[in-house]
C-alpha positions in Angstrom: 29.9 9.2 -8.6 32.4 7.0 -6.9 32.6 9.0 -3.7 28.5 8.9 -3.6 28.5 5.5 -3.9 30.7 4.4 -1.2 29.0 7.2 1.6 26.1 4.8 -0.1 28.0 1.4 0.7 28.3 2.8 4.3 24.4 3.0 4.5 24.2 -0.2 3.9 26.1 -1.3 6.4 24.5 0.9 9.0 21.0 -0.9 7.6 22.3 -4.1 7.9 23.2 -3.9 11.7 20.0 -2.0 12.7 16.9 -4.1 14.7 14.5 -5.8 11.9 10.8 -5.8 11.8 9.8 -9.2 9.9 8.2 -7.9 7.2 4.6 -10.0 4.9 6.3 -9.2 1.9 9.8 -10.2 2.7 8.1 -13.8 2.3 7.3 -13.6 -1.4 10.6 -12.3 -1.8 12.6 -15.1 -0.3 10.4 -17.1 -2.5 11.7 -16.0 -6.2 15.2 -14.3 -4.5 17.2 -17.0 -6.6 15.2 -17.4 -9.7 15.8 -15.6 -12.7 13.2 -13.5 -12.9 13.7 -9.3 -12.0 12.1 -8.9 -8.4 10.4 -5.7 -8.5 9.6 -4.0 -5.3 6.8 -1.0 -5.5 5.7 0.9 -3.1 5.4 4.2 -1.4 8.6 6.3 -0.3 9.8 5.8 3.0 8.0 2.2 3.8 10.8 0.4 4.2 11.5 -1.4 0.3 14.9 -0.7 0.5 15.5 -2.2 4.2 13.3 -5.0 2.9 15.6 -5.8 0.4 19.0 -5.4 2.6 17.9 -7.3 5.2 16.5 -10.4 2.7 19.7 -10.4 0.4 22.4 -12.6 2.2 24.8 -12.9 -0.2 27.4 -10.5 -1.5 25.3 -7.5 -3.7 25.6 -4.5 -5.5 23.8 -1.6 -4.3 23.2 1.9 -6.3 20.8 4.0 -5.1 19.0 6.3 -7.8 17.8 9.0 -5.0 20.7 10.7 -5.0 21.2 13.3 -7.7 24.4 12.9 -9.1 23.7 8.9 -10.0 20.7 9.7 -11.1 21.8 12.5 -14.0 24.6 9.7 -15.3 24.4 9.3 -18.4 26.1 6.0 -19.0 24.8 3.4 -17.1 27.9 1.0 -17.9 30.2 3.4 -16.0 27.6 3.0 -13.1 27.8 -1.1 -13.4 31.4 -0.8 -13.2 31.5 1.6 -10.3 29.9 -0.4 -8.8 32.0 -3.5 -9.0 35.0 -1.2 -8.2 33.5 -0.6 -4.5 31.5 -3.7 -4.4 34.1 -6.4 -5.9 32.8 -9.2 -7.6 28.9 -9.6 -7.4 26.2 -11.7 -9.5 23.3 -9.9 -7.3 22.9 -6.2 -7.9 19.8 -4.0 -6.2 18.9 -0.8 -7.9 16.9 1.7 -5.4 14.5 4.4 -7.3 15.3 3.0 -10.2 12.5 5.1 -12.0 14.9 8.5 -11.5 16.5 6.7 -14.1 15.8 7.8 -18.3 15.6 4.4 -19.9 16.1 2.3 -16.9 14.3 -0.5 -18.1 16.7 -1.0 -21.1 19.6 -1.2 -18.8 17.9 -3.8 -16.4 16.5 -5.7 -19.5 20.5 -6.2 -20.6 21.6 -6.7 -16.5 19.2 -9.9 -16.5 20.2 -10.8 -20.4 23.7 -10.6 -18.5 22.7 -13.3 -15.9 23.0 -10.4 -12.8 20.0 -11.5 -10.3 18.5 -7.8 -10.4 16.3 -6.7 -7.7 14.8 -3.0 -8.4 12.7 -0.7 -5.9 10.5 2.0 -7.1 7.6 4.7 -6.0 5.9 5.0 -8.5 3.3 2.3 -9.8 2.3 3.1 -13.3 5.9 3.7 -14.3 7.2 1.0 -13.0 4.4 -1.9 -14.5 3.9 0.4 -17.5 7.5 -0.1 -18.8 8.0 -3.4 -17.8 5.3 -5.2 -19.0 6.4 -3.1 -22.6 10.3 -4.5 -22.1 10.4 -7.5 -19.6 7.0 -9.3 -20.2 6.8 -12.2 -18.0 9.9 -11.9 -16.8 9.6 -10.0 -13.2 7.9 -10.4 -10.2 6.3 -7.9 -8.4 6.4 -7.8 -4.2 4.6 -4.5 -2.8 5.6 -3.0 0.2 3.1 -0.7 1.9 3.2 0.8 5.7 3.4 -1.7 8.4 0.2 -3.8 8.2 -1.5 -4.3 11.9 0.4 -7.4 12.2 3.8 -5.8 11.7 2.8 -2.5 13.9 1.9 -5.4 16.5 5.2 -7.5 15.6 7.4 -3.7 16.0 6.1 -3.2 19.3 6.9 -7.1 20.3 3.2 -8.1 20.6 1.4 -11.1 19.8 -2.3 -10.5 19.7 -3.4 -13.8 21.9 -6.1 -12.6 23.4 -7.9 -15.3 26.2 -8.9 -12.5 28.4 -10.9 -9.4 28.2 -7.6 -7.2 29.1 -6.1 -8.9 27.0 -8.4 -7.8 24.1 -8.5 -4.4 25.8 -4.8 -3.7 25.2 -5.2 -4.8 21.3 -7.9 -2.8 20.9 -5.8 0.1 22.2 -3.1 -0.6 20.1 -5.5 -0.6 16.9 -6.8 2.9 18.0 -3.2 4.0 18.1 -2.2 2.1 14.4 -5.5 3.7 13.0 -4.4 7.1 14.2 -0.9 7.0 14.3 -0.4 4.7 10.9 2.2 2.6 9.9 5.2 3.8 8.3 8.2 2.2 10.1 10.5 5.5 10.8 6.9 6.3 13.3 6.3 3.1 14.5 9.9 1.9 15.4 11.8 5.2 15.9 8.8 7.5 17.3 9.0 10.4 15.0 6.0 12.7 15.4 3.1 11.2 12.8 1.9 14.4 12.3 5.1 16.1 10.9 5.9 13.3 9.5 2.8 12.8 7.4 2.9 16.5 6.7 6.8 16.3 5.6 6.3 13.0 3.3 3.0 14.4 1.8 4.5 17.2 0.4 7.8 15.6 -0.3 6.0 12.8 -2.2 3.7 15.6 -4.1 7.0 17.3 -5.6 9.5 14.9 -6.2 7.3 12.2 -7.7 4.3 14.1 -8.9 5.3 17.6 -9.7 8.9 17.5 -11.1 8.4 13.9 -12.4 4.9 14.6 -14.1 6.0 18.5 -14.9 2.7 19.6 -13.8 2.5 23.1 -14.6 -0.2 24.3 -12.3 1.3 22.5 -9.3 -1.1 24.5 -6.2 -3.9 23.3 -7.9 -2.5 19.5 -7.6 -2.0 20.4 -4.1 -5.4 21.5 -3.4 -7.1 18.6 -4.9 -4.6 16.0 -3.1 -5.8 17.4 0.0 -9.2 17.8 -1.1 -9.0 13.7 -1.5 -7.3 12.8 1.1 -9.8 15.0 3.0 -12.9 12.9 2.0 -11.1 9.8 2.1 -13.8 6.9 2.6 -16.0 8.9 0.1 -17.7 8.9 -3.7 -16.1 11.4 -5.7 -16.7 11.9 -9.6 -14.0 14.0 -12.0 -16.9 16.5 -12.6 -17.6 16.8 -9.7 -14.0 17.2 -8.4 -13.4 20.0 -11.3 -16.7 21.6 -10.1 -15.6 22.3 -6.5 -12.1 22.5 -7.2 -12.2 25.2 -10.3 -9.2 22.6 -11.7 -9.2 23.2 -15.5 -10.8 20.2 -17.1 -12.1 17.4 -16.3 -9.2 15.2 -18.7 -6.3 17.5 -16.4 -8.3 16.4 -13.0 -8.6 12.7 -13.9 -4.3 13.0 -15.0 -3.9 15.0 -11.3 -5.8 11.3 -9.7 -3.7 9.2 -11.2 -0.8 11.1 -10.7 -1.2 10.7 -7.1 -2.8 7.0 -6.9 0.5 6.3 -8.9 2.8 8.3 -6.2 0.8 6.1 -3.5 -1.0 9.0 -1.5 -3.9 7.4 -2.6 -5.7 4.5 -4.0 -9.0 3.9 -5.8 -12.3 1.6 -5.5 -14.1 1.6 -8.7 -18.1 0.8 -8.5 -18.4 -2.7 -9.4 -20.4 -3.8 -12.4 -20.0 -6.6 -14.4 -20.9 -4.2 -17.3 -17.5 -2.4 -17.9 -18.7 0.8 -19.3 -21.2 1.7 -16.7 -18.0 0.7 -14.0 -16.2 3.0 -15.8 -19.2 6.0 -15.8 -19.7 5.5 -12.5 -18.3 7.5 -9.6 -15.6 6.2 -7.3 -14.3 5.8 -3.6 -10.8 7.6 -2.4 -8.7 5.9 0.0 -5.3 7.0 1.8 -2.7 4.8 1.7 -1.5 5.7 5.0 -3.5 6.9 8.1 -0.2 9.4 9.1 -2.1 11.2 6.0 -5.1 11.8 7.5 -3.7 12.7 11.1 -1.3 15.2 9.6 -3.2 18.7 10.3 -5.7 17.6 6.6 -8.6 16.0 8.4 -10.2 17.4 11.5 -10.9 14.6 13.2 -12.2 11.8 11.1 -14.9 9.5 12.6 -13.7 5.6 13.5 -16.1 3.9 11.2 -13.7 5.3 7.8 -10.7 5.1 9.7 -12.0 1.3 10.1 -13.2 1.5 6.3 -9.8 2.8 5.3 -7.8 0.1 6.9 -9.7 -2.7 5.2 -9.1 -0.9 1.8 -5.8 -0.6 2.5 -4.9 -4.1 3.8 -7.2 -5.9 1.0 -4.5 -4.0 -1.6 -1.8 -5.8 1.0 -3.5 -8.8 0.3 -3.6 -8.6 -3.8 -6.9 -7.6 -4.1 -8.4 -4.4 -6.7 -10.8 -2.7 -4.8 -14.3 -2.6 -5.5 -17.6 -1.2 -3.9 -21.5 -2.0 -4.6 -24.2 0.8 -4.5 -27.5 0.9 -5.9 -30.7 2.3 -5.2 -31.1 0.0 -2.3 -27.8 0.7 -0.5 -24.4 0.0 -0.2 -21.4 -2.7 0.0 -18.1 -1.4 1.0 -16.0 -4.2 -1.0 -16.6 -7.0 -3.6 -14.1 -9.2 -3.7 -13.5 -11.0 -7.1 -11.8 -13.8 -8.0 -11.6 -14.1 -11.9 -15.0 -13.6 -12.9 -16.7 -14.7 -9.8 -17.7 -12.7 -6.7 -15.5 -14.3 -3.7 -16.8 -12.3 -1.0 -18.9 -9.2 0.3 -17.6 -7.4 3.1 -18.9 -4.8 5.1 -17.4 -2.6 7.9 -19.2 -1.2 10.6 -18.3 0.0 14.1 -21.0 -2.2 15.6 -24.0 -3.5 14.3 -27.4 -2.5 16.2 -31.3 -2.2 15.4 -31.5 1.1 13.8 -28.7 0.1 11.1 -29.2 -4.0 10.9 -31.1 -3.3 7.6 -27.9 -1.6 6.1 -25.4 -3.2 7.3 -26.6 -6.8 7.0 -29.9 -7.5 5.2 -28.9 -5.6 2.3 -25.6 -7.2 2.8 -27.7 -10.6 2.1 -29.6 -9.2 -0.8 -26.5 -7.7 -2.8 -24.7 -11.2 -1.9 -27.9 -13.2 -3.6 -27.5 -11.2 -6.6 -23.8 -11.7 -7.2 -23.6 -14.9 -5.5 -21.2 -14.5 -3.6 -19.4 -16.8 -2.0 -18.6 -15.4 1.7 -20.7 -12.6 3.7 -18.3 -10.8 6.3 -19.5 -7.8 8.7 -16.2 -6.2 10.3 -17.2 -4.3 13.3 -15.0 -2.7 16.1 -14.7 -5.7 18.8 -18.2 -7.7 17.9 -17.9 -11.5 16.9 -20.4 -14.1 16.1 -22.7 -15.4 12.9 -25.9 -14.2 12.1 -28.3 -16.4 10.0 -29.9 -13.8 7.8 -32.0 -14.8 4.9 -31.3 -18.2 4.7 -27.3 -17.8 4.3 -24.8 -17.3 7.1 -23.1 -13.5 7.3 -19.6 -13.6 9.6 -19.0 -10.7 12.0 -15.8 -10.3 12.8 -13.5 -7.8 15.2 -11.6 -5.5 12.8 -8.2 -6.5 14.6 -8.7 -10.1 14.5 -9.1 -9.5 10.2 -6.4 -6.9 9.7 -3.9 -10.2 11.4 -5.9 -13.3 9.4 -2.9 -13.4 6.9 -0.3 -12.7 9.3 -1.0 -15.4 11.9 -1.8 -18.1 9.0 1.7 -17.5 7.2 2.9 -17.8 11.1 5.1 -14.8 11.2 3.6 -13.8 14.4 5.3 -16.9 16.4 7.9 -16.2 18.6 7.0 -13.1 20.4 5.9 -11.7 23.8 3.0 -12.1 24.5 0.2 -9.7 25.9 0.8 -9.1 29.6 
């Protein structure tokens, strides 16, 4: 154990001295670094939590990484802690990396904060993660999700700063979103140029055994397979668990609804229930698939995809960014790709749409109108390719706006996208 965790002291460094990308999330972190609480940094594998948390951390730390097999079979956790002060000398600040490889990890980091260590703790897989620590360390950690580069940070990584005054201007961010829509944003594609396509294939299946498979012990593990790429085929889409079981031949529909969760929790996917304000029709109702990375959907799964979900997926995927549980609205009448709730009030309607013209205004924006009347809410928002305006539509005000200048709203109002070059 002590020779692994010195090579592992040695990847530190090597992280420590490599170029940075300024990450969204490494704001929140700053923010509760020195408080008490357990910082808990979820995720899926490869999007950069651990380089997050290197890069934030200034002051001596610990480091143990869990993704290595030997560490993770120890069975005494104390001879791990003082390992780790044997190659890391005296330290207050200790990071644990895949903690959840770990049996009974939350008992050990319970006792590290009891202890008065300052604990930060990575992790891929959601349910485990919040599951056992609201059970052990209620309101006593913080959580800071780290995703794929949002549009900001892909912009940020290749040293641009959307200002667009001129039409070429908007031209070359424009091209740039085609390329983060196909390309996606996982940093090891964006900043070192690996292939997206092998790569997405590689991480797929590397996520599907190590953190669904073996972890889960799913016995019938070609028939997870099959239905993770039946999902992330039809990404954008309403599926149902009957449904699913029915074109899938997947035993039941109970073992289907585990195989979802399984891989919402690993972070292939993530899920839009139907909103209701009745919770048992929400819950009868079908639901909408959405990939958590586009390098998923560009990796040999989905022939093709038209730009109106890739468009659809990238909102999904940044409202999650921004703290949001996704929700859609359909009725008889039509659809509404998200609701956007705060508490029990509808915040805002939003509907994505490569452009809006006459043959689908009354889709797009009239029964945007009518579904918004309903709920009341509160905002109206059309996001289309590169159209912007307001239309006055039924006596309330509907914004359209360009899907770049959205997916870069939170960036550029936090300011993290001062003090780069600018479009040329």
């Amino acid at each position: 154990m002590r020779e692994h965790m010195i090579a592992q002291k040695y990847e530190v460094e090597l992280l420590k001295r490599q170029s940075y990308v300024k990450r969204e999330a490494g704001e929140k972190l700053r923010k509760y670094l020195n408080t008490d609480l357990i910082k808990v940094i979820t995720g899926p594998r490869r999007a950069g939590k651990s380089f997050l948390a290197v890069r934030t951390l200034k002051e001596n730390f610990g480091y143990v990484n869990f993704d290595d097999e030997v560490l993770a079979k120890a069975d005494d956790l104390n001879e791990v802690l003082k390992l780790a002060h044997e190659v890391y000398g005296d330290f207050r600040t200790i990071f644990l990396d895949e903690i959840q490889n770990v049996r009974s990890w939350e008992l050990f980091v319970n006792r590290l904060g009891r202890l008065g260590y300052n604990v930060i703790i990575t992790g891929s897989n959601s349910k485990l993660l919040s599951s056992e620590l609201a059970t052990h360390l209620t309101g006593r950690y913080i959580e800071v999700k780290v995703f794929p580069f949002s549009f900001g940070e892909f912009l940020r990584a290749n040293n641009i700063e959307p200002k667009v005054e001129t039409s070429f201007q908007e031209g070359k961010v424009l091209s740039k979103l085609s390329e983060y829509l196909e390309r996606g944003g996982f940093p090891e594609v964006v900043v070192k140029g690996y292939d997206y396509r092998d790569y997405g294939r590689m991480l797929f299946d590397s996520i599907i055994m190590k953190d669904v498979v073996k972890r889960k012990n799913v016995k019938y593990s070609s028939s997870l397979y099959e239905l993770a790429l039946y999902l992330v085929s039809n990404f954008a889409r309403e599926f149902s668990y009957t449904r699913l079981k029915n074109a899938l031949d997947v035993g039941s529909v109970h073992t289907v609804k585990n195989y979802v969760d399984y891989l919402e929790e690993a972070f292939i996917i993530l899920k839009a229930e139907r909103f209701s304000y009745k919770v048992r029709e929400s819950l009868k109702s079908p639901r909408k698939i959405y990939v958590v990375d586009p390098a998923f959907l560009s990796a040999g799964f989905v022939p093709s995809p038209d730009l109106g979900r890739k468009m659809e997926n990238a909102v999904a995927v940044e409202l999650v960014r921004r703290g949001y549980r996704l929700y859609y609205w359909r009725d008889e009448r039509g659809e509404v790709d998200f609701v956007l709730r705060k508490g029990l009030n509808v915040e805002e309607l939003i509907q994505v749409t490569k452009e809006i013209t006459k043959n689908n205004y009354r889709r797009e924006v009239k029964n945007l109108v009518e579904v918004g009347k309903r709920l009341r809410a509160e905002k109206l928002t059309v996001i289309t390719w590169d159209e912007e305006g307001s239309i006055r539509e039924g006596g309330r005000d509907v914004r359209v706006v360009p899907l770049w200048k959205w997916l870069i709203e939170a960036t550029t109002k936090s300011g993290l996208m001062g003090g780069y070059a600018t479009l040329k």
